[in-house]
Steps between C-alpha positions, in 0.01 A plus 500: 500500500674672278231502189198736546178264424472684163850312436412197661118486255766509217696267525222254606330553200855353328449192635440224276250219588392184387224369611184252335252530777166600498485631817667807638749362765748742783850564469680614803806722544650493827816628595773652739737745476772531429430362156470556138169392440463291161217310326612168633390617882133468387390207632222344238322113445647220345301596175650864503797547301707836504702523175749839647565408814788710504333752471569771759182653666665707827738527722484498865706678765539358836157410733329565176210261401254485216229274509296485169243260416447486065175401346642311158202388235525373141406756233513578104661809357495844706350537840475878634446537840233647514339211363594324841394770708302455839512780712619212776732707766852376484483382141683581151397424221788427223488590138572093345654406187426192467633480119827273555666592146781751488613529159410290183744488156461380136689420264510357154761324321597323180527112531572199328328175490684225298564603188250788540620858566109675445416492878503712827553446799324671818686579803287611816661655784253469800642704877275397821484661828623146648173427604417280180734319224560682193356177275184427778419909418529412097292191534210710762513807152462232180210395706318795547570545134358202386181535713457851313581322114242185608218775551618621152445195316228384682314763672292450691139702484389785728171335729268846634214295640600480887363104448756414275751693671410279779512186295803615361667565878375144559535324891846727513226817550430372877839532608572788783741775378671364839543169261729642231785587582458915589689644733326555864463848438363466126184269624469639812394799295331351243227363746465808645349632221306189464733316224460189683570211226698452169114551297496851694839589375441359109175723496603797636622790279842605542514874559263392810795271673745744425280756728472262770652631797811352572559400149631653214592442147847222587240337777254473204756344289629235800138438477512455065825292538297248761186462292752429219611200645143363489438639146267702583476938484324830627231492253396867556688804376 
């Protein structure tokens, strides 16, 4: 090959992927030389979609092989690797990005409506990875947005008695942290340190999952973004 592995981490890392699962699921990349190695040789499940796969990864010289195998999970924000660190022999962890928005643009400009000259108009200009449309990644942000402005008009009050907390969780509280939508590696972790179900997670104080080995603060904030869903929080601070 003629890419170190240092060159070959890189441009793995550029790959773009789109994927809704729940469930970490294995890529493979397979190939012999000669051959100029792009994205489109990994081999991936129906419900895996690689948005570059032009991409070029290596190239390979004659009798040459390379035989990777590429664990790909769904994840919010910024991922370091350590995060994702096992000590397993043979494995790398990645640094992931799993932000799919390039570049975003505004601008605002004079209109007319009828007869009516007073108004503006507002342009958005909205660059993806590939991996999701620029409109479905508008549509995901007013949301957030308007989950923030509801708690502003109608907040809702701060419960410090673990019985309402647990009235407040309601049947949703019983659920594993295997049930919601964390990554493998996230729960896996989390019931190590004896996080076992969503009422664990709402009661616990944050600083204390952000220590928990294997964690960190962007596994602590896949973990925000799932409880979200449910509204529901990390109570403690």
């Amino acid at each position: 090959m003629k890419e170190d592995v240092v060159d070959l981490i890189l441009n793995l890392k550029k790959v773009r992927i789109q994927y809704e699962g729940d469930k970490p699921v294995l890529g493979e990349l397979s190939v012999k030389g000669p051959s100029e190695v792009t994205a489109k040789n990994i081999k991936v499940e129906s419900s895996v979609k690689i948005a570059n796969p032009d991409l070029p990864l290596a190239t390979l010289a004659k009798d040459a092989k390379l035989d990777v195998k590429i664990e790909i999970e769904r994840g919010v924000g910024y991922s370091p690797s350590e995060d994702r660190a096992t000590g397993e022999i043979g494995l790398i962890p990645l640094d992931a990005s799993f932000s799919p928005i390039k570049r975003v643009n505004y601008k605002i400009e004079e209109t007319r409506v009828g007869r009516l000259t007073n108004y503006d108009k507002l342009i958005l200009e909205v660059w993806t990875d590939g991996t999701v449309k620029p409109m479905d990644s508008l549509v995901q942000a007013a949301k957030i947005l308007m989950a923030y402005f509801n708690q502003v008009v109608s907040p809702r009050k701060v419960r410090h008695e673990e019985e309402k907390v647990k009235d407040e969780i309601g049947p949703v509280g019983k659920l594993s942290v295997e049930e919601i939508g964390l990554p493998t590696r996230v729960a896996n972790a989390l019931i190590k340190a004896g996080y076992d179900t969503v009422e664990d997670l709402v009661k616990a104080k944050r600083e204390s999952l952000v220590k928990v080995r294997n964690l960190g603060e962007k596994s602590v904030k896949i973990i925000e973004a799932a409880l979200g869903e449910r509204s529901l929080e990390i109570k403690g601070e």
